[in-house]
N, C-alpha and C positions, 0 to 999 in steps of 0.2 A: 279443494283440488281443482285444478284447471285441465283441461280437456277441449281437444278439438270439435268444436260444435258440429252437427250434423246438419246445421237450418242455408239453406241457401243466401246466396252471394247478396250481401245488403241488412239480411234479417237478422246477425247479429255476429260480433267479432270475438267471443269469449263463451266457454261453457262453466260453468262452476258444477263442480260433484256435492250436492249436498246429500250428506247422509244422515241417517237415524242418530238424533243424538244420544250418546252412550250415556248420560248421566240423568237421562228422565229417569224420577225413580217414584211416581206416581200421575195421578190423571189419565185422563183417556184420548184428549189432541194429542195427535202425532209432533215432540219436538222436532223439531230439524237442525241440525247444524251448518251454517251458511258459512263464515271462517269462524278461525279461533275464537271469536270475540262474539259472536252474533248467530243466536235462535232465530226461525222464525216457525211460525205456525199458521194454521189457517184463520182470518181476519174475521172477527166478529163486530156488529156496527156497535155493539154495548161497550165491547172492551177498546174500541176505538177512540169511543166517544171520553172513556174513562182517563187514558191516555192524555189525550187533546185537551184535559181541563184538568188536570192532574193538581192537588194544590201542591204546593212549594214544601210546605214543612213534610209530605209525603214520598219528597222523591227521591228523599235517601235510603226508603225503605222499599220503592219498589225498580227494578229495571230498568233501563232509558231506552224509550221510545226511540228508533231508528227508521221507520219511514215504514212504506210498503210495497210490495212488487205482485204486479199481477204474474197470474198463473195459469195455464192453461194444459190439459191431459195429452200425451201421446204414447202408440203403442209400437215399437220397433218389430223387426221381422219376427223375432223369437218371443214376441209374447209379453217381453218385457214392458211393464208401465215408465213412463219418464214424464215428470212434468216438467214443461219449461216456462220459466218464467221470463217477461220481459219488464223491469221494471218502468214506469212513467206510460205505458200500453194504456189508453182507455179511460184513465184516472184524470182525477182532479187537478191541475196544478201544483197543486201540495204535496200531492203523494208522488212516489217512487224514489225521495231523498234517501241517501244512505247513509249520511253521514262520517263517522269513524269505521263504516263495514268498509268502503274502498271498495275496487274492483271496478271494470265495465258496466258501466248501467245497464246492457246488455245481458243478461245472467240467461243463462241454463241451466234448470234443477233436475240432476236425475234420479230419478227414484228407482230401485230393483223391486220388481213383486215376488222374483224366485231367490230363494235365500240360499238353496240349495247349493254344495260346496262345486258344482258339474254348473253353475250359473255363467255365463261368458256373456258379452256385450260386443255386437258389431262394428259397434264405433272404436275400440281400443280402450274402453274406460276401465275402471278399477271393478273387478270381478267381485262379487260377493262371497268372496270365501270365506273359509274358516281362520284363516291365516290373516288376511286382511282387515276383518273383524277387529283380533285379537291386534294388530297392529295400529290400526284405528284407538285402538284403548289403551295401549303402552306410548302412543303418540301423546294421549291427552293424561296419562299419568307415568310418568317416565319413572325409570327404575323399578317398576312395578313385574313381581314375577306373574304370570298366567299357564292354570293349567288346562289342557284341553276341553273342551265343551263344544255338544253338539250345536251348528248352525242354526238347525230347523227348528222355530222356536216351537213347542208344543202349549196346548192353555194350559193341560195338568202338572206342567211340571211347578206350579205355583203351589201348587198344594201341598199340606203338608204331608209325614209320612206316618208310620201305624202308630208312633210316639205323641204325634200332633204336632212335630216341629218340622219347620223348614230347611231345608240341607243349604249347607255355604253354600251361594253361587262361588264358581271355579274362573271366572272368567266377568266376560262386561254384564253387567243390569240387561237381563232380556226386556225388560218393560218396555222399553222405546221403541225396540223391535216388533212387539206385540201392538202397542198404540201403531205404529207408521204402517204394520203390513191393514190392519182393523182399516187405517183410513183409505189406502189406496183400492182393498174390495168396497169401498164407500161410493167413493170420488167415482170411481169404473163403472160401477153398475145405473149411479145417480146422470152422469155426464158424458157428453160427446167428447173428441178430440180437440172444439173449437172453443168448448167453453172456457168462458176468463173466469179463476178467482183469483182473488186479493189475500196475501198473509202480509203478517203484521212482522216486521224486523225488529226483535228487542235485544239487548244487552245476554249478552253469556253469565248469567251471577257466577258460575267456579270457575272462568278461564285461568284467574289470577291463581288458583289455588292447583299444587302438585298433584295431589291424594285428596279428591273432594268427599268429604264426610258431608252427605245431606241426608236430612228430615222433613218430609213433606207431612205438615198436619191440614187438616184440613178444620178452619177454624169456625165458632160461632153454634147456636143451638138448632139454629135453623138452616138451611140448605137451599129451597127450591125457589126459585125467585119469582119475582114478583109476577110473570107470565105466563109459571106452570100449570100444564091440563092439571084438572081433579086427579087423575092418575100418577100424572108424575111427581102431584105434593104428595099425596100419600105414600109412594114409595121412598120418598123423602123423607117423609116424617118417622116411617116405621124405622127406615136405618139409622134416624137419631137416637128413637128412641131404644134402640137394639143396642145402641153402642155409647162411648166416652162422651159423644158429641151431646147428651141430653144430660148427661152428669156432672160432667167436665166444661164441655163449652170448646171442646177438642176430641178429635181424635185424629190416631196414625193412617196417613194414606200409603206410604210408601219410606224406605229408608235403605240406605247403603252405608256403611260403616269399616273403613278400613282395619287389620287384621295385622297388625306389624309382626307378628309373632310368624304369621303363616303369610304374610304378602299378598293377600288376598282381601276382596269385598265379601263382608257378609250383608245380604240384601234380602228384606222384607215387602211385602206385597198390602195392597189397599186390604185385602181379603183377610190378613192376619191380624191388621186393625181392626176392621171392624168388630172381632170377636172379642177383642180384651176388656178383662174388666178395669176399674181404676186403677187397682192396684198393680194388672195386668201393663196397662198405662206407663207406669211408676216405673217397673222394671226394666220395661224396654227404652223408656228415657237416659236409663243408667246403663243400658247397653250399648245406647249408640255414643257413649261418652267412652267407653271400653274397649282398648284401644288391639284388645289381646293379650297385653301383659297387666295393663294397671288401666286404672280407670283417671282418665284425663281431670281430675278436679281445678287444674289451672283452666280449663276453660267458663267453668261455671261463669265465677263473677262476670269476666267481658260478654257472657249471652247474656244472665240476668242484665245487664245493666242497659243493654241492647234492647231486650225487651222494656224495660220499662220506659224507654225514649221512645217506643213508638205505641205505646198503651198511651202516654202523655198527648200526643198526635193524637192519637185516637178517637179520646175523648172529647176533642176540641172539633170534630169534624162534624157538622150536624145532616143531617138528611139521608149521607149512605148508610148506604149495608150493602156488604160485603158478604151477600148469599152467595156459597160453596165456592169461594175464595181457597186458597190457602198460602200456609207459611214454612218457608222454609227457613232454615236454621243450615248454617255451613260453616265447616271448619277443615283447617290441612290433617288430614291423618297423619301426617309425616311430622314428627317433631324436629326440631332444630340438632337436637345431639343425636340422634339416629341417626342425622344425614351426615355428620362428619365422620361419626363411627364405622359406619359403611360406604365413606368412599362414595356417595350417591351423590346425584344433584341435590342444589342448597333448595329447598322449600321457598317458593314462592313469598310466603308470607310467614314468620317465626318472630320469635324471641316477645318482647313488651309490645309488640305492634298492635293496635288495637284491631285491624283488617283480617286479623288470622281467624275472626272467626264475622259472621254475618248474620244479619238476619234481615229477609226479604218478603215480600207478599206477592203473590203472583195470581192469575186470572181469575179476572176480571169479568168475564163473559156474562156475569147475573146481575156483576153491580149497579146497583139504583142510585139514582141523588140528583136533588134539586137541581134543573136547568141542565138534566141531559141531552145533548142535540141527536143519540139516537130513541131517547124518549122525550117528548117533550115535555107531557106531564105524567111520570110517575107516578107509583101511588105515594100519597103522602107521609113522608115519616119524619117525627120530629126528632133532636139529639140527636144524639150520638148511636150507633149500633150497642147497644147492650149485652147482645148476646156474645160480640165478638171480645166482647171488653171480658165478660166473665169466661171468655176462654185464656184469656191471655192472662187473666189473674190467677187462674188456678196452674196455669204454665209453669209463673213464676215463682207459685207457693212450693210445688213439688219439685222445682231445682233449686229453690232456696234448700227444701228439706236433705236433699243431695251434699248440698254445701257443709251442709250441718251435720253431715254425717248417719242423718238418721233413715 
C-alpha cells in the first residue's frame, strides 16, 4: 500500500505500508510483506552471502534474491513504531536494486507495535484493525470466507486444549503477528531512531497461489551452526534429540492447510512439532494433504517427484550444510472444479500444471560452505550435508508410503 510519507521535503517521494506477512506459518524473523511479490526480512551477512553465491542448479529451489533496503527505527506521537526504510541509504553500490519489486527506491515501512482494534495512525495510514486484518487476508486469498478472531495476539493461544489438540485458526496464521510484534520489542529496546539496518528483499514463494497450503519443515539432524555458544548447541541438540529431527532427519515447524469444507485455515504451530512422534510425523503429513472432504492424493507424485530433484541437487553440493534451514512444500488449496462450481475466482495454478504445487528452502542465516565471503574460512566440511539428505529421504519414503495407500 502506498501512503503519504511523513519525512520531509527531499527525503523521500512515496511511503509503502509493509505489513506482517499473513502466510509466515513458522520461524521466528519477522516476514514482512513489501508487494504482492516480495518478503523481506531482517538481513543477515551469512544468508547474504548465501544469496550472492547461490549455485545455479539451486535456484529453482530456493526464492530470488531482490536486493536490499536499509532501515532505520521511528516512533510517531502515539507510540507507534514505524520503520522507514530508504533503500541504496549507506550501502554498497550493489545493494538497494529492486528488481521485479518496482516502486520508489524511496520506500517507507510502517510497522504498527499496537494491534489493538482502538490503534489509529497520524498520518492517515491503514489502521490496524480487525477488519483490516481480515481484509489483508481475503485480499491475499480471495473467495476465502473468515470468521472473527481476536486482534491481540496472545502466546497461549498456540497451545493446545485439555484434549491436546489445537483449535482451527478462524481467521489469518497469528505466527507472523507473533514473530513481527517479538521483533519490533527487539529492534526498540536494542536501537535508536537513527539506527540503519539492512533486510534482504526475496521473492513471495505463494504470491502465484489462491489458497496457499504450506509446510514448513525444518530439515537435517543437526541445527546449530557452526558459531553456536556451548549453550545454544546444547539447546539444539536436546530439541533434535526430543523430536523427528534425530529420527527422521525432519521435523514440523509450522503449517496451514486449507479447509474447503469449512473455508477456512487449519494452522499448526513449531510447538506441536516438536512433540510428535514418527508416526505422529506421518499423520499430520496426511493431514496437511487433507483438504476437508478427501485427501488431495493427486498431489503426492508432483511433490515426490519435486523432492527428488532437489535431493539430486543436493547431493552434488559439497561443503554446505544447511544448519536450521528449512523447507517448505506449497500447494493451492483450491481445486480447479471447486472453483467453477462455486462461481469463485479460477485458482492461480490448477489442472496438469506442474507449479500447482512447490517445493522451496528458505533461510539461510547458519549456512556454511566453502569460499563464504561472510566466513571466510568456515569450519571444514567435506560432501554433501548428510544429515539434510537423510531428511529428505525419509520425507519422500513416508509420502511415497501415502501414495501407496498405506
Amino acid at each position: 500500500m502506498v501512503g503519504q510519507s511523513p519525512l520531509g521535503p527531499g527525503e523521500g517521494r512515496a511511503a509503502v505500508l509493509l505489513q506482517p506477512f499473513v502466510h509466515q506459518v513458522g520461524g521466528h524473523t519477522s516476514m514482512l510483506s513489501y508487494d504482492e511479490h516480495t518478503v523481506c526480512k531482517p538481513l543477515v551477512s551469512q544468508e547474504l552471502s548465501f544469496y550472492e553465491s547461490l549455485p545455479l542448479a539451486m535456484r529453482q529451489f530456493t526464492p530470488q534474491y531482490k536486493g536490499i533496503v536499509s532501515v532505520h527505527l521511528k516512533k510517531d506521537s502515539l507510540g507507534n513504531l514505524t520503520l522507514i526504510a530508504s533503500p541504496g541509504l549507506g550501502q554498497p553500490d550493489n545493494c538497494g536494486r529492486l528488481d521485479s519489486a518496482g516502486g520508489d527506491p524511496a520506500v517507507t515501512l510502517w510497522h504498527k507495535c499496537k494491534w489493538a482494534a482502538s490503534a489509529s495512525s497520524e498520518h492517515g495510514l491503514v489502521k490496524w484493525s480487525h477488519s483490516q486484518v481480515t481484509k489483508t487476508f481475503k485480499d491475499s486469498c480471495p473467495g476465502k470466507m473468515l470468521l472473527r478472531t481476536d486482534l491481540q495476539y496472545h502466546t497461549d493461544s498456540l497451545l493446545e486444549d485439555a484434549n491436546g489438540k489445537q483449535p482451527e485458526r478462524k481467521s489469518y496464521n497469528p505466527w507472523g503477528l507473533h514473530c513481527h510484534r517479538q521483533h519490533l520489542n527487539r529492534i526498540s529496546s536494542k536501537h535508536n531512531e537513527n539506527k540503519l539496518q539492512q533486510f534482504l528483499l526475496l521473492e513471495n514463494v505463494v504470491s502465484k497461489y489462491s489458497y496457499p497450503c504450506i509446510l514448513d519443515l525444518k530439515m537435517g539432524t543437526r541445527q546449530h551452526g557452526d558459531d553456536a555458544s556451548e549453550e545454544k548447541k546444547a539447546r539444539h541438540i536436546k530439541k533434535c534429540e526430543q523430536s523427528t529431527s534425530a529420527s527422521l532427519g525432519v521435523r514440523i515447524c509450522g503449517m496451514q492447510v486449507y479447509q474447503a469444507d469449512t473455508g477456512h485455515f487449519l494452522c499448526k504451530d513449531k510447538y506441536f512439532g516438536r512433540k510428535l512422534s514418527p508416526e505422529g510425523f506421518r499423520q499430520t503429513l496426511r493431514q496437511f494433504l487433507c483438504n476437508g472432504n478427501q485427501l488431495r492424493t493427486d498431489l503426492l507424485e508432483p511433490i515426490i517427484q519435486r523432492l527428488k530433484a532437489l535431493l539430486s541437487v543436493i547431493r552434488k553440493q559439497s561443503s554446505y550444510r544447511f544448519y536450521s534451514s528449512s523447507l517448505l512444500i506449497i500447494y493451492d488449496g483450491q481445486e480447479h472444479k471447486e472453483s467453477v462450481d462455486h462461481h469463485l475466482p479460477f485458482p492461480k495454478t490448477h489442472g496438469t500444471n506442474p507449479s500447482r504445487v512447490d517445493v522451496r528452502m528458505i533461510d539461510f542465516a547458519h549456512t556454511t560452505f566453502k569460499g563464504s565471503k561472510s566466513n571466510p574460512n568456515p569450519t571444514p566440511h567435506d560432501g554433501p550435508d548428510h544429515g539434510y539428505i537423510f531428511g529428505l529421504e525419509n520425507l519422500i519414503k513416508i509420502l511415497q508410503s501415502l501414495s501407496e495407500g498405506k
